[in-house]
N, C-alpha and C positions, 0 to 999 in steps of 0.2 A: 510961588513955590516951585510949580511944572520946570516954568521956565530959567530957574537959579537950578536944579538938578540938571537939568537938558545942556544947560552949556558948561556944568562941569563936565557931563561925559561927552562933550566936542571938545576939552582941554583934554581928558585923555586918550581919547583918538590922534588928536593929533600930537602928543606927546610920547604915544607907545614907540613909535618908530626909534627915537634918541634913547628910548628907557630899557630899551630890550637888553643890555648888559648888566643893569642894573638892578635882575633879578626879578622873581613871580610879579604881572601885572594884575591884581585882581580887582573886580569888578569895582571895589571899595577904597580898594588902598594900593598901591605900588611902591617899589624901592625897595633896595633891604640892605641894611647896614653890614650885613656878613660880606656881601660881594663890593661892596665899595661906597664911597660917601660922596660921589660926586653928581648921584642925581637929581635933575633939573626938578622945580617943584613945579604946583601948574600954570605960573604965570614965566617961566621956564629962569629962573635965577636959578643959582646956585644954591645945595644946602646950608641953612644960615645954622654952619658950628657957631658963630661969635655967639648969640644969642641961645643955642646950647648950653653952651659954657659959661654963660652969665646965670641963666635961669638955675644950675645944677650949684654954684658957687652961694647966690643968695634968693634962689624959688623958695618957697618953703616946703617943699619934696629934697630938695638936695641940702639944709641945712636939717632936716631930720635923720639923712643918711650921714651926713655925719657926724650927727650929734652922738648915734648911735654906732658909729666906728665898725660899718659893714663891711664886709670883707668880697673881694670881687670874685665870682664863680667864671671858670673857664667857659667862652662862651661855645667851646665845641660838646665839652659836657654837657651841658644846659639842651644844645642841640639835639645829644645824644640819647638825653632823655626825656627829652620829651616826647621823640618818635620812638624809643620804646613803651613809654605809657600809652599813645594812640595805639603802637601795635597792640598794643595787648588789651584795650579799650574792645579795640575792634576783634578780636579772638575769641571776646570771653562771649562778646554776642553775639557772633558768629556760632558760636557753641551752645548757647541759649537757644535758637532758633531751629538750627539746624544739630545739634549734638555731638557734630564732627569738628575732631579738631582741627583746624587750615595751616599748614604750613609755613614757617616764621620766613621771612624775607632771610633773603642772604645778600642784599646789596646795602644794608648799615653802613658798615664800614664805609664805603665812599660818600656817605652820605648824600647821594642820588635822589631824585628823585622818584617815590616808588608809588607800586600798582597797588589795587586793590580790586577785587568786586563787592564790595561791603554797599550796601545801602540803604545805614539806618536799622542793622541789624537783619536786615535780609539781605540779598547776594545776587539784584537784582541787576545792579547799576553798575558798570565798572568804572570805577574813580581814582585818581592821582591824586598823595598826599606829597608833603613835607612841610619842613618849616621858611619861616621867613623873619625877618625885624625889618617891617616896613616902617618906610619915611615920611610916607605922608597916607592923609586919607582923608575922610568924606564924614563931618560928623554927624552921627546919625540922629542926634538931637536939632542939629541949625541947618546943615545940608551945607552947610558952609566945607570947603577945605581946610584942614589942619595937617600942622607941621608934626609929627612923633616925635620925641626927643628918643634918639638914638646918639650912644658915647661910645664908639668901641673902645676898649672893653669894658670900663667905666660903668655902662649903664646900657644894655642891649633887652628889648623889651619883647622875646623870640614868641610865636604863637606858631600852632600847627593850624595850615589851609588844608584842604581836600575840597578837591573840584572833578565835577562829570567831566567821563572823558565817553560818554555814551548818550546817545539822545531817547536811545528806545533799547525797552528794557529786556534783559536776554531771555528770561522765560516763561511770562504772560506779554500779552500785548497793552502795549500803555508807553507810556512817555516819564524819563526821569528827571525831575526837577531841583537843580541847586537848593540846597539848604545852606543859610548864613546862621551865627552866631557873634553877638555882641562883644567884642574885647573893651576891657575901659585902659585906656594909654591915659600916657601923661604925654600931654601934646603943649602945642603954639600955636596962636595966641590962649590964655587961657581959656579953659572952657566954660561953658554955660553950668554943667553937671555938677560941680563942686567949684571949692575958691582955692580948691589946692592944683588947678592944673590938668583934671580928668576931664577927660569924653570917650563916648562909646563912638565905634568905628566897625563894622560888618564885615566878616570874616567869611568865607567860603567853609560850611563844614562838613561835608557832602551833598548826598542826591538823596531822592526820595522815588520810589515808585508808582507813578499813577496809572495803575488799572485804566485803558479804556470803559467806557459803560457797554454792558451788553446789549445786540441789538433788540 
């Protein structure tokens, strides 16, 4: 098992160099269908649309969408709100914590990447959110790589990441630690998790603060 994770993350070392236009590389998953569809996966081929668009035509995920004649959401909207639910995720516990209100971002509109010092509902760690629709990732049930099915606009599967952009925390001494969160994609090859096509794939969802111990 050591050794099946170890040389996935030697495929994406040495694939980050090619992937860097093709949007957030996270420790789990890379690619995002918003900035383009021509990223390499890890054996570095090309994304296999053909087999997108066969799975989405007769998978049986894509013959439930249109059995039920879903209607497709703007995928800038989708975008849009989702980084207003995290902001306001992060505000309301921000204001739990601490009682003060934080000031709303005013870089939405370009939908940019934005700051934070939130960490876990304390304001320890400062971290970088947005969103992304990765292409591929790391399943966290086989360790196996899988393929995300991504359609723009069709079918965009967007989550919000938040990653430390600090190692050590701004006001106790201690060290901040990546926090992941499980998304379930509908991926390729099918997955283990169910028979319709899911697996869980590890998200970045902030930091955490760890107190040194007193001496």
């Amino acid at each position: 098992m050591c050794v099946k994770v170890l040389s996935i993350y030697i495929q994406l070392a040495l694939l980050s160099y090619c992937v860097a236009d093709c949007g957030p590389i996270l420790n789990y998953a890379w690619g995002d269908a918003l900035q383009g569809t021509d990223c390499p996966g890890p054996d570095g081929t090309p994304y296999p649309r053909h087999l997108v668009n066969r799975a989405l035509k007769s998978g049986p995920w894509g013959q439930s969408r249109q059995g039920r004649g879903l209607r497709t959401l703007d995928p800038t909207l989708m975008r849009r709100a989702l980084l207003d639910a995290h902001e306001g995720y992060s505000e309301t516990n921000a204001r739990v914590q601490t009682g003060n209100r934080t000031g709303r971002a005013t870089n939405l509109p370009g939908l940019s990447p934005l700051s934070s010092n939130s960490c876990g509902g304390t304001r320890l760690c400062r971290t970088r959110y947005n969103t992304t629709a990765p292409m591929y990732g790391v399943s966290l049930t086989s360790g196996q790589p899988v393929t995300i099915v991504q359609k723009f606009p069709d079918l965009l599967q967007q989550v919000v990441f938040e990653v430390c952009e600090s190692s050590e925390c701004s006001l106790v001494r201690g060290s901040c630690t990546q926090t992941y969160v499980p998304y379930l994609f509908l991926v390729l090859p099918l997955g283990p998790v169910t028979l319709t096509g899911q697996d869980y794939v590890l998200v970045e969802s902030g930091c955490v603060c760890r107190p040194d111990p007193m001496p």
